[in-house]
N, C-alpha and C positions, 0 to 999 in steps of 0.2 A: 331771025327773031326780032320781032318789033320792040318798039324804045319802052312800050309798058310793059313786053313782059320780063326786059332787063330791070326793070322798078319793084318788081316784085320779089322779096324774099319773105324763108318761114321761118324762126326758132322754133324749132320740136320741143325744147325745155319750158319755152314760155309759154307757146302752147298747155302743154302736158301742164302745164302748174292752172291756167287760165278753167282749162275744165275743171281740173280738183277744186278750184274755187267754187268753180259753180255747184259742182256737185254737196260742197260743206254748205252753199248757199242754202240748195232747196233741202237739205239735211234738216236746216236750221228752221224754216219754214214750216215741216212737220213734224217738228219735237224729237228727230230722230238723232241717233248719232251724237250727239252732245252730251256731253257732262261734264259737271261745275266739277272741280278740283280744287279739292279739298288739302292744303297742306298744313302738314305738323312742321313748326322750326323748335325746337326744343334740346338737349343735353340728350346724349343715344340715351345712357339707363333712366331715361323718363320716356320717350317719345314710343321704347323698345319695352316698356314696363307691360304686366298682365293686364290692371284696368286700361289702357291706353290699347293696348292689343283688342282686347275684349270689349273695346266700344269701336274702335274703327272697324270690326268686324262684320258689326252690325250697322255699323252706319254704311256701308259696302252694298247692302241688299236695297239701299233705295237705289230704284232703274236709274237715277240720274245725278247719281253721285258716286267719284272714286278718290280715292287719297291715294296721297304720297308723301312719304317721311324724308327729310332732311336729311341727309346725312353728316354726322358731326365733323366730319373731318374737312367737308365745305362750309358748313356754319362757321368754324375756328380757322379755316386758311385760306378760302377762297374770297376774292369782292361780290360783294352786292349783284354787282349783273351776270355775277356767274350762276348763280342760286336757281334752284330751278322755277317755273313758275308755276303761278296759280291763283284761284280764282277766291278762294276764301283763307284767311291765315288764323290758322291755331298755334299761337307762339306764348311761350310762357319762361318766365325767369326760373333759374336755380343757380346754384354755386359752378361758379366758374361759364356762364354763359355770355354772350356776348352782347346782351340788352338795345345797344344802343344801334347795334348793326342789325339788326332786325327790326328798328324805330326805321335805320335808312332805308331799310329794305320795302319795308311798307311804302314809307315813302313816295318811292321810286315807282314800285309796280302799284301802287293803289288797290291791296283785295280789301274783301272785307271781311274786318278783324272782329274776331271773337271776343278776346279781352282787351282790353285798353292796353297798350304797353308802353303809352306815356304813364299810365296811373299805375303801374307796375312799383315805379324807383318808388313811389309813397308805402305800397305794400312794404317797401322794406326798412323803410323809418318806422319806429313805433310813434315817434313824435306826430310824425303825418298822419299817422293811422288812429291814436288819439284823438287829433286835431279833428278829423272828420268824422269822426262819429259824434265827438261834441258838437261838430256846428248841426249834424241830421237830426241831432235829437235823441240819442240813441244810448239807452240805460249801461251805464258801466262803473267799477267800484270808483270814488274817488282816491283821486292821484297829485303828485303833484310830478314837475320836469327840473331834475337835477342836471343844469347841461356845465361841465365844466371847462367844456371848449369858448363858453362864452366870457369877454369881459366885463361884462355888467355884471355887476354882485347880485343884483335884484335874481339874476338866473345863476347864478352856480352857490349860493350857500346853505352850507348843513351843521346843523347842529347836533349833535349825537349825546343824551341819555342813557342809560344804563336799561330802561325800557321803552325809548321811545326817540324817536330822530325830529327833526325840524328843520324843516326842507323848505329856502324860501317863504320862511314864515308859517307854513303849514305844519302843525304837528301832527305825527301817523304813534299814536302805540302799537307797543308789540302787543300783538303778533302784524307782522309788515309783509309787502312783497319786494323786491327789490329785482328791477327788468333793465337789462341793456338797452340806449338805444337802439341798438341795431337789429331788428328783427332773426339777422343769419344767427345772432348770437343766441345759444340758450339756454344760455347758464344763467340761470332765475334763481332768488334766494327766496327763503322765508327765515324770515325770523322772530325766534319764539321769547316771549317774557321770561325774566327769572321764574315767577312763580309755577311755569310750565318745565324748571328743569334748565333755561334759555337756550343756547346754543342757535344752527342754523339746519334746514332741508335745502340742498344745492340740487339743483334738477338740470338736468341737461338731455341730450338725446338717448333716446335708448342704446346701452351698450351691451350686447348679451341679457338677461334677465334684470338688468336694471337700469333704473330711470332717474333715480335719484340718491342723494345718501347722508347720513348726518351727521354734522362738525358741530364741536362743542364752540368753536368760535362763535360768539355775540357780535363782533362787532362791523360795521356795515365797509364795503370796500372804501379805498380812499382815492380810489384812480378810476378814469372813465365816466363817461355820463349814463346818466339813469333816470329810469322813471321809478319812483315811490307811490305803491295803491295798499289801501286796506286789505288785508285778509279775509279773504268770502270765505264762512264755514257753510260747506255745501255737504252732503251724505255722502262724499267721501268714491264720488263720479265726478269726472270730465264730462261735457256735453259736443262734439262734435258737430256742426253742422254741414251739409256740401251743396250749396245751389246749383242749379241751370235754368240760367236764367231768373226772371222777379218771381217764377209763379213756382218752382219747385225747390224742394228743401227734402233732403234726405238727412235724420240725425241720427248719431248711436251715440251711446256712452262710454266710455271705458273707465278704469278704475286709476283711481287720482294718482299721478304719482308723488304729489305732497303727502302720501299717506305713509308707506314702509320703502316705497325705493321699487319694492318688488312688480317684475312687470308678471300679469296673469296670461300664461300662454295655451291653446287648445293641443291636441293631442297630433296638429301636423307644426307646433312651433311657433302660431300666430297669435297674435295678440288678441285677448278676447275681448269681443265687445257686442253690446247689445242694439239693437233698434230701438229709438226713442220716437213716441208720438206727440211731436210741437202742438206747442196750445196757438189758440191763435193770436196771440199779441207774441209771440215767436216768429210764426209766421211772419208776420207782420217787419220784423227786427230783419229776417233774412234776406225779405225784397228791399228794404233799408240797405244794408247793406252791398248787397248784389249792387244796385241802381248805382247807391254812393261811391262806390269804388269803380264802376264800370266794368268790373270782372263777370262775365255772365258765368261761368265756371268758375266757382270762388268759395273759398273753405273759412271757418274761422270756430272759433270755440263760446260757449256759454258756460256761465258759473248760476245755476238755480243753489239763490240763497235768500232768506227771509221772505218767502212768497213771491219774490221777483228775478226775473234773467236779464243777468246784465254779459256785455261782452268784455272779452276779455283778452283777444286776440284776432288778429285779421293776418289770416296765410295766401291770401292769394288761388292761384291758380290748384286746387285738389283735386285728389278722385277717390272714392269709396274704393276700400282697399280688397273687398271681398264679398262683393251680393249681383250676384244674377237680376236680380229686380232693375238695381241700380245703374248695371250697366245697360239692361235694354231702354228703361225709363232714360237716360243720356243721349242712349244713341238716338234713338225717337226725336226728343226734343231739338237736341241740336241738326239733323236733318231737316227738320219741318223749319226750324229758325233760316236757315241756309237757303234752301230753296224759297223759301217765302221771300227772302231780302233780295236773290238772284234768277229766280225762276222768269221773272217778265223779261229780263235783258238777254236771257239767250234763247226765249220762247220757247221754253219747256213749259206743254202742257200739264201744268200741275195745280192744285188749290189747295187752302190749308182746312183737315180733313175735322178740324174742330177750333171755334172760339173762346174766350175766356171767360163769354156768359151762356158757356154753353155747360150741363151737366159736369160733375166731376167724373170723367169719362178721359183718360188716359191709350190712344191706341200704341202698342206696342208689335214687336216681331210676332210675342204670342197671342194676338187679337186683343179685346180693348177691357181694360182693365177697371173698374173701379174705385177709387178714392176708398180708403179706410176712413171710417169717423170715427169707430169705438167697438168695444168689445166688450159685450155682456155674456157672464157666465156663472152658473153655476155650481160651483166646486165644492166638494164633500170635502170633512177633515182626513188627514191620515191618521197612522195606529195612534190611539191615545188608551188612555189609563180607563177601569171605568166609571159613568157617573155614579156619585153616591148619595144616597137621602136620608135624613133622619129627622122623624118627627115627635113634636112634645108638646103636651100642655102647661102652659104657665098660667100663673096668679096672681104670681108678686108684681104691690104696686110701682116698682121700676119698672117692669115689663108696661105695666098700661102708661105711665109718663111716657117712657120711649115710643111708643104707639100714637096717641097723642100729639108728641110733639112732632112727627113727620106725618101728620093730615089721617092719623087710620082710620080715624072715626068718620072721615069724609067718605070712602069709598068702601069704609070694611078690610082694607089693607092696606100694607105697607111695606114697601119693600127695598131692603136695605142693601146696597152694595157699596158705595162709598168706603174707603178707610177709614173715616173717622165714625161713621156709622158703624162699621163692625166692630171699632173698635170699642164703641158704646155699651154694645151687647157682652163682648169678652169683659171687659170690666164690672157688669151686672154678673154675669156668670161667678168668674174670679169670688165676688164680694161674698156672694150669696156661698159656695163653697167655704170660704174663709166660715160663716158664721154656723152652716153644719159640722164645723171639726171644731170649731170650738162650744159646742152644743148648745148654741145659741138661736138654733134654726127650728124651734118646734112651734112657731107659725109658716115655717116654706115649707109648703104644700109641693115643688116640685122634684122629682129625684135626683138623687146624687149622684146616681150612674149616666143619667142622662146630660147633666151639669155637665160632669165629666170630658161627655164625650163631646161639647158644644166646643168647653173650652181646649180643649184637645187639636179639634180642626182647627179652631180660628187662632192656634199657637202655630199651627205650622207655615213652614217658610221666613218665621220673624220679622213678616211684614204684607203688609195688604196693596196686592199690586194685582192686575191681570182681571179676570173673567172667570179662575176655577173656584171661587167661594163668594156665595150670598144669602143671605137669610129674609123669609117674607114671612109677616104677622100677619094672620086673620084674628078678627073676632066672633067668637061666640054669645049669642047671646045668652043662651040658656046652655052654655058649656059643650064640648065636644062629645061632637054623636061619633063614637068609634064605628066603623063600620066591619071589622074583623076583628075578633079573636088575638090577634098579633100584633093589636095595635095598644102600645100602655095608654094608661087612664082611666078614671073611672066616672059612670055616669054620674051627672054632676046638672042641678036648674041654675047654677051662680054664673052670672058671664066668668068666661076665660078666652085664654090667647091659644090660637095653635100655631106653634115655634117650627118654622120648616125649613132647616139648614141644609144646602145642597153644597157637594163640591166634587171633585173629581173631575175626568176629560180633558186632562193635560197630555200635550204629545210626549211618546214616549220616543227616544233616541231616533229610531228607525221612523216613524211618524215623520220628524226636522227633517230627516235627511230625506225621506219621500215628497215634503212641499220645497225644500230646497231645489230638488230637482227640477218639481214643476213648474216654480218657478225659471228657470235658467230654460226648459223649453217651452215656457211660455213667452219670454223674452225675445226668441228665436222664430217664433213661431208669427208674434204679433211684431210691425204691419207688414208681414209679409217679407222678410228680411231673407232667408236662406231658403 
């Protein structure tokens, strides 16, 4: 054997490793065989949750992406380099999670991250969460920051009134809110004036069927820091909202629990809630947010009160708890976000299948969807009572003042629905009665059965509210041509009025409860919710 062929050796394993390389090489070169790995680091009953299931599902069918969940008991016991890897990180705070080990973890492996989980620890200061919406610009009740961890007086003092507290100089009357700082905390108070009864609504998490509950105590805690905001009277709704990303906003409503406590649950146990359609300076509020917090997956609450939505809350990392729409519209977006951020680095043939000034045109699993704007409809009443009419000739010069005085004689009518307007008429009717019983009436030309029956309708309910009662004056000139038989009055050349009181068309029991309904699946129905 010659000296070169004793120089020559082979590892079979470094071999065998050298082709698989090449092989991943030209893999990579035609888009094949690769995908970006998608990891959840998260608490198991979040990471293991339905929405969390029901969007990784879907995000699974794009050809070039797969996930893999954490599991908790290497998140909580193992280091950093033990963790598995991966190419994109979906990592989100809850109670009891490790925050700062998933800060190292990034770190380390460098993917990229979906939410900020530096801006996380902010999420859970309400102080911080405050602070930054004040500096974006971004409408919310005012407040002021009772911190009594601090030694400057200018920051920890309160003043307390019997209706009203004074927090660092600011006064808040009751009705007040009173928030922890600490966002895990959420035990929220309200507190009501004497003259509402005073006392407090303590709200905390839902526990069984309830959400909150009411202590006669007034007076505000004395331990802890806090934030103090006014009370927003809103119609007695939550607002909800959940982004992905600047451009999408999913909202529903639910029912307040500053109302009775009581939580409204459907017929599998869940908490009911409606789809809400954002205007667009909401809109607007939610990509604020998203952007400001760096949470592209990010929750937070609105309070609609006095024509404006102010926030009220910032949660961080959410997910819509039950809508098919919701979870494919997620899954979609964040796939396209993914691969657009990763697709050039590992040469996956891919491009993004729409832009932002391109239609509102959403593609999904079920093909491309739509944008709702509105919803125009036509709806009939349900059972109501029925309508009813009765008509008369008047003469008396009351009747023509009142005519007069609301322009009749401009157009030939007038027509009165206001309360104080019919109450005008009832009071002519009343008088003009009053001076037939005392037989003073042998100039009213009009009857007393008819009298009767004006002031009869316009007595009912003891007060003038609604749409089912109104009265319209025409004139005659040369008095009322009856055109049947059936109609009182008699032929007459002297101008007169003809008095036409209508009322009736009120829903009856089964009626409410028929638009009740349709409303609740109209709710359901609009934008597309269930």
């Amino acid at each position: 054997m010659s000296g070169s062929d004793q120089n020559i050796s082979v590892d079979p394993l470094r071999e065998s490793r050298t082709m698989d390389q090449d092989c991943q090489d030209d893999d990579m070169q035609d888009g094949s065989g690769k995908k970006v790995i998608v990891g959840i680091c998260a608490m198991g009953k979040k990471s293991n949750s339905k929405p969390m299931r029901e969007i990784l599902t879907r995000m699974e069918e794009f050809e070039y992406i797969t996930t893999i969940i954490f599991p908790e008991d290497v998140i909580l016991k193992s280091p950093i380099e033990d963790w598995p890897l991966c190419d994109c990180l979906i990592s989100f705070h809850s109670i009891g999670f490790p925050l700062e080990k998933a800060q190292a973890y990034a770190a380390l492996r460098k993917p990229y991250v979906i939410n900020n989980l530096d801006m996380q620890h902010d999420v859970q200061n309400r102080i911080a969460v405050y602070t930054i919406l004040q500096r974006e610009g971004i409408e919310m009740p005012r407040f002021a920051i009772l911190d009594r961890s601090s030694s400057d007086p200018a920051k920890c003092t309160l003043v307390e009134g019997e209706d009203h507290v004074e927090v660092n100089g600011v006064v808040f009357n009751k009705p007040f809110v009173e928030k922890p700082v600490s966002a895990e905390d959420h035990n929220i108070y309200i507190y009501y004036p004497t003259s509402a009864g005073g006392g407090s609504q303590r709200l905390f998490r839902k526990i069984g069927s309830r959400s909150s509950v009411y202590f006669s105590e007034s007076r505000v805690r004395k331990t802890g820091s806090y934030i103090y905001e006014d009370f927003m009277a809103t119609d007695g709704t939550d607002v909800k909202v959940y982004t992905v990303g600047p451009d999408y906003a999913h909202a529903e409503a639910r029912k307040s629990p500053a109302l009775d406590g009581k939580v409204e649950r459907d017929s599998e146990g869940k908490e009911v809630r409606y789809p809400v359609i954002l205007s667009h300076q909401e809109k607007l509020i939610a990509r604020k947010v998203c952007m400001a917090f760096e949470q592209t997956v990010c929750g937070f609450d609105l309070l609609r009160a006095n024509g404006k939505s102010y926030v009220c809350d910032v949660n961080g990392f959410s997910f819509v708890k039950n809508s098919s729409k919701y979870y494919h519209d997620c899954a979609r977006i964040l796939g396209n976000m993914i691969l657009r951020e990763l697709a050039p680095g590992f040469h996956i043939p891919w491009a993004m299948p729409f832009q932002l000034d391109d239609p509102p045109i959403v593609p999904t699993t079920l093909g491309k969807m739509m944008e709702l704007r509105c919803v125009v409809a036509v709806i009939r009443h349900g059972d109501r009572t029925p309508k009813q009419k009765m008509k008369m000739e008047v003469r008396h010069p009351k009747f023509f003042e009142l005519f007069g005085k609301y322009d009749g004689y401009k157009d030939g009518h007038a027509k009165l629905k206001k309360p104080k307007q019919l109450q005008e008429i009832l009071d002519i009717a009343r008088g003009l009665l009053v001076q037939i019983e005392q037989n003073k009436g042998a100039e009213i030309e009009e009857k007393k059965g008819k009298l009767e029956q004006l002031k009869s309708v316009l007595e009912m309910y003891r007060h003038f509210s609604g749409i089912n009662r109104k009265v319209q004056l025409k004139y005659q000139p040369r008095g009322w041509k009856r055109r049947s038989s059936s109609e009182d009055g008699e032929a007459s050349e002297t101008p007169s009025l003809v008095l036409i009181l209508k009322w009736g068309g009120e829903l009856t029991p089964a009626g409410r409860i028929q638009a009740e309904e349709l409303g609740r699946i109209f709710r359901c129905m609009y934008p597309g919710g269930q």
